[in-house]
N, C-alpha and C positions, 0 to 999 in steps of 0.2 A: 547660516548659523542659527541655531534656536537657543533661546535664554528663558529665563522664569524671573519674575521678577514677582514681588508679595506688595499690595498698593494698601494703605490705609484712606480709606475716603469719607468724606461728611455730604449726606442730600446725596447722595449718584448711585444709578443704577446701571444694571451692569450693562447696558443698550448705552448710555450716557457715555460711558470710558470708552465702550469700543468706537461709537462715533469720534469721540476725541484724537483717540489715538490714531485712528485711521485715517483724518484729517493733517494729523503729522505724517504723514506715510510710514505710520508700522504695522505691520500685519498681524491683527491679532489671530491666533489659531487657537486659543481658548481661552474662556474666562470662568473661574470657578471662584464662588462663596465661603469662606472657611471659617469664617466669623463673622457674627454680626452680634455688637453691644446693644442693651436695650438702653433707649436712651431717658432722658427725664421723661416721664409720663405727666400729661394735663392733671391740672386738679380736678375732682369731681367736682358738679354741681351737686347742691343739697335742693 
């Protein structure tokens, strides 16, 4: 059976999730980017 599921994540990339998951035994068949928030940016230095 194949399903879709949509993750919101903080810090992980997409190597990160799939290691994870695949250490639960689910077999990831793809993983796609469909958003990414920009997040607080540093302050400049003056």
């Amino acid at each position: 059976m194949d399903a879709n599921y949509m993750l919101k994540v903080q810090d992980a990339k997409a190597v990160d999730i799939q290691k994870a998951l695949q250490a639960a035994n689910i077999k990831v068949t793809s993983i796609i980017e469909v958003h990414k928030e920009k997040g607080e940016e540093a302050p400049k230095e003056s």
